[in-house]
C-alpha positions in Angstrom: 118.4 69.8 132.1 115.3 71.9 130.8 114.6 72.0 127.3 114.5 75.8 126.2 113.6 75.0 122.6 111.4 72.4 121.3 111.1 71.9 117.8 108.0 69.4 116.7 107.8 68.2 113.0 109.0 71.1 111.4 108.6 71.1 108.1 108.8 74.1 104.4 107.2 73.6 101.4 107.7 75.9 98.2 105.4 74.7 95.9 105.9 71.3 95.5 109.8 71.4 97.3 110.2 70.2 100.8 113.1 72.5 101.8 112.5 70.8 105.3 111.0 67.9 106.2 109.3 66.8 109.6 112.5 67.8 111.4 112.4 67.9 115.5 114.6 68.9 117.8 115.2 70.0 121.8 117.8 72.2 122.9 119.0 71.8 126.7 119.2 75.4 128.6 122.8 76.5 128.9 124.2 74.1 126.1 125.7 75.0 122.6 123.5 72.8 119.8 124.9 72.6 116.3 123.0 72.2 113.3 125.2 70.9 110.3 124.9 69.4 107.1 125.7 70.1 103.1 124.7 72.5 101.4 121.3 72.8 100.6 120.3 70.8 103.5 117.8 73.1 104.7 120.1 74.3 107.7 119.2 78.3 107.1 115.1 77.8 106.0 115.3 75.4 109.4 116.9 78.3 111.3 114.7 80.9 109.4 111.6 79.3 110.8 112.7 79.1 114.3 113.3 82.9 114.4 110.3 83.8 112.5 111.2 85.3 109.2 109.3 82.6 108.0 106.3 80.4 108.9 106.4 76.9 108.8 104.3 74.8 106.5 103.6 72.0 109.2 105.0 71.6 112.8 105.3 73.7 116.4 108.2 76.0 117.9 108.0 76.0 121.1 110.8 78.0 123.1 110.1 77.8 127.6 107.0 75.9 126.6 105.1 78.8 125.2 104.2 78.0 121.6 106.1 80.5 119.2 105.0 79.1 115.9 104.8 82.0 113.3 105.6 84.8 116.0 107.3 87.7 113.2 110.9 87.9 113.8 110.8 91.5 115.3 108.8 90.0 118.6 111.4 87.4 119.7 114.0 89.7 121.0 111.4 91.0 123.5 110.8 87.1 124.6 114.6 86.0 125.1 115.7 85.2 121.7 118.1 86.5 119.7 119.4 86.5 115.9 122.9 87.0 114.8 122.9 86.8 110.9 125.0 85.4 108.2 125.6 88.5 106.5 126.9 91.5 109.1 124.2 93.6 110.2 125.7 96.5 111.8 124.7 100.8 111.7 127.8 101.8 109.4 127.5 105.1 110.2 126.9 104.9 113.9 130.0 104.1 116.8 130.4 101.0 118.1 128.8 102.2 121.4 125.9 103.6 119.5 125.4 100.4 117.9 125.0 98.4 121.2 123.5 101.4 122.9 120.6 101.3 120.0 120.1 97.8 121.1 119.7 97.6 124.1 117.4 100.8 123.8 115.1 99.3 121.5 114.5 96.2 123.2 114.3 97.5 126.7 110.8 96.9 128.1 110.3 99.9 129.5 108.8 102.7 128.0 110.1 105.6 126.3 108.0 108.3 128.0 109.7 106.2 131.4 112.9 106.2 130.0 113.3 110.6 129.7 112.3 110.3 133.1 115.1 109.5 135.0 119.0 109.8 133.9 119.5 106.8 135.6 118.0 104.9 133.0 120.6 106.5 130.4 123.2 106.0 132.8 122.4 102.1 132.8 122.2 101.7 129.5 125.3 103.0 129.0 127.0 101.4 131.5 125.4 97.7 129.7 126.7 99.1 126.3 130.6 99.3 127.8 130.3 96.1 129.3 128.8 94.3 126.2 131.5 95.9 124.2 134.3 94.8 126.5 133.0 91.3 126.3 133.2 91.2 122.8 136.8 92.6 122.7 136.2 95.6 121.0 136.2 98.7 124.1 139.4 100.0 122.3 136.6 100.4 119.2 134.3 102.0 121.0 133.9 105.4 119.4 134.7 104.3 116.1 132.2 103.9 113.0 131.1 101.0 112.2 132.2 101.4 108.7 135.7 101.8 110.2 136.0 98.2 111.2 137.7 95.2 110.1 135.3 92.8 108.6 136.0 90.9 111.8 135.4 93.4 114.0 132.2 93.8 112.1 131.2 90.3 113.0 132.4 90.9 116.7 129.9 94.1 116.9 127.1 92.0 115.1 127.5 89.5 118.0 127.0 92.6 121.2 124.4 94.1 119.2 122.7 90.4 119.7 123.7 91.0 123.0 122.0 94.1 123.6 118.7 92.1 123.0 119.4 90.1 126.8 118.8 87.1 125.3 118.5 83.4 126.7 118.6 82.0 123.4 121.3 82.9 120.8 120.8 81.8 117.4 124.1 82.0 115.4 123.8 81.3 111.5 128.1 80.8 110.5 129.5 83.7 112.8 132.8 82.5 111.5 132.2 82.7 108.1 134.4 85.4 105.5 136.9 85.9 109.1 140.5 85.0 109.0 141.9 82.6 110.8 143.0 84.7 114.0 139.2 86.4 113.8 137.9 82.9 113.8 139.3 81.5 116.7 138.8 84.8 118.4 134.9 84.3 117.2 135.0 80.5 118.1 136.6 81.5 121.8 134.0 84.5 122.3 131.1 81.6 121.1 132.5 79.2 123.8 132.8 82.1 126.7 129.0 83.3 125.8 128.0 79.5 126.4 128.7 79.8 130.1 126.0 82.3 130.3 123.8 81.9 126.9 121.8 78.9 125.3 123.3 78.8 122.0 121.9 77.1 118.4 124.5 77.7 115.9 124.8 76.7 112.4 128.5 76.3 111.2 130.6 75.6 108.1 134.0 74.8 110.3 133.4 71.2 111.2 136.7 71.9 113.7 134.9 74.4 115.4 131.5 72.5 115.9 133.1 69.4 116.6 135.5 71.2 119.1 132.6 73.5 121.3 129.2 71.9 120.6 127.6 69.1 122.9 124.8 68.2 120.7 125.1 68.4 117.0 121.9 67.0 114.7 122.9 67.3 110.7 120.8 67.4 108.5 120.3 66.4 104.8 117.9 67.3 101.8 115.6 68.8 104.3 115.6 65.9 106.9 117.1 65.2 109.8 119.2 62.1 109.5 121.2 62.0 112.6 121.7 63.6 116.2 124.5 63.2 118.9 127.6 63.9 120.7 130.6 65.3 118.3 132.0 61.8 118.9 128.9 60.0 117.6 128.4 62.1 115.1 132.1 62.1 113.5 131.8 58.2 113.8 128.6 58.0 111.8 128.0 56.6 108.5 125.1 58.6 107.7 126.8 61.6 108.3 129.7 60.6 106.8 127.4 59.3 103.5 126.1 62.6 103.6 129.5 64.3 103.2 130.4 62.7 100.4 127.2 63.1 98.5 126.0 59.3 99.2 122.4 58.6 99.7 
């Protein structure tokens, strides 16, 4: 399998704080990869570096071998990679298919001057933004605001305006998290259907759910990496397990 994502000593400093420490990584193309560990583990500054909101102190990213260190955040959806945050980040005022529409809009490569051109290119756009939103489950949404929807359906939204980016790459930072539990498996099935056609990196709280649809999980812990492997080996580790229960 190719490795999409290479991460090479990674490592944040804040002051004289190592939020993360010397922490690699290689994603396979066309897998789900779970990053876990306590709180304050560095999971979310690990994740922040890899999708540029912030530079590392020390260390490469390197996503289809092209070296992505540092790139600002607001270039990666042009390269293949795409963000879906812990905290929804959705148009409240806009429809759903506005939302999605916007997306895909803004990170078409084409040009605006060659978009007004030609109808056709509306009429693609559109036709992306109905099938996005049908993938996500939320075509019977389509023309509502976004402020109109269920905090789940929120998150659901979030996740096709990720879409709308094309991505090869999804990063997910807790897409399950403040959902009920019929949102949540909903969320955890749409996660699972989206690996059939998406490389996915996802941090999660629900240790069911990454245990149940990731095939490489690393976990981390005070900023370091302390273990990587299957969900078998990792539930059957006494690192992890150490770590869990506030050992070290």
């Amino acid at each position: 399998m190719n490795k999409i994502l290479k991460i090479q000593n990674l490592t944040k400093n804040f002051g004289n704080v190592s939020a993360v420490s010397n922490v690699s990584i290689e994603v396979e193309e066309g897998t789900i990869h779970s990053i876990i560990g306590p709180n304050g583990a560095g999971k979310s500054t690990f994740f922040n570096m890899i999708s540029g909101v912030i530079p590392p102190s020390e260390g490469n990213v390197y996503y289809k071998d092209k070296d992505i260190t540092g790139f600002e955040s607001y270039k990666l959806p042009h390269m293949g990679i795409a963000k879906c945050f812990q905290i929804t980040n959705v148009f409240p005022k806009l429809t759903v298919r506005e939302n999605v529409w916007a997306s895909i809009f803004s990170c078409s490569h084409k040009s605006k001057i060659d978009l007004f051109k030609s109808m056709n290119d509306f009429e693609t756009i559109d036709k992306e933004t109905k099938k996005i939103i049908t993938d996500v489950g939320l075509s019977h949404k389509i023309d509502d605001k976004a402020e109109e929807l269920s905090h789940g359906q929120q998150r659901m939204l979030e996740m096709a305006i990720t879409l709308g980016a094309k991505p090869d790459l999804l990063l997910l930072d807790e897409p399950t998290q403040g959902l009920a539990p019929e949102a949540t498996v909903e969320m955890t099935e749409l996660i699972r259907k989206l690996s059939k056609k998406y490389t996915i990196l996802l941090i999660e709280h629900k240790m069911h759910i990454v245990m149940e649809i990731s095939k490489i999980i690393t976990v981390l812990n005070f900023g370091e990496k302390i273990e990587e492997g299957t969900p078998n080996q990792i539930k059957n580790s006494k690192k992890v397990q150490d770590a869990y229960l506030g050992r070290k």
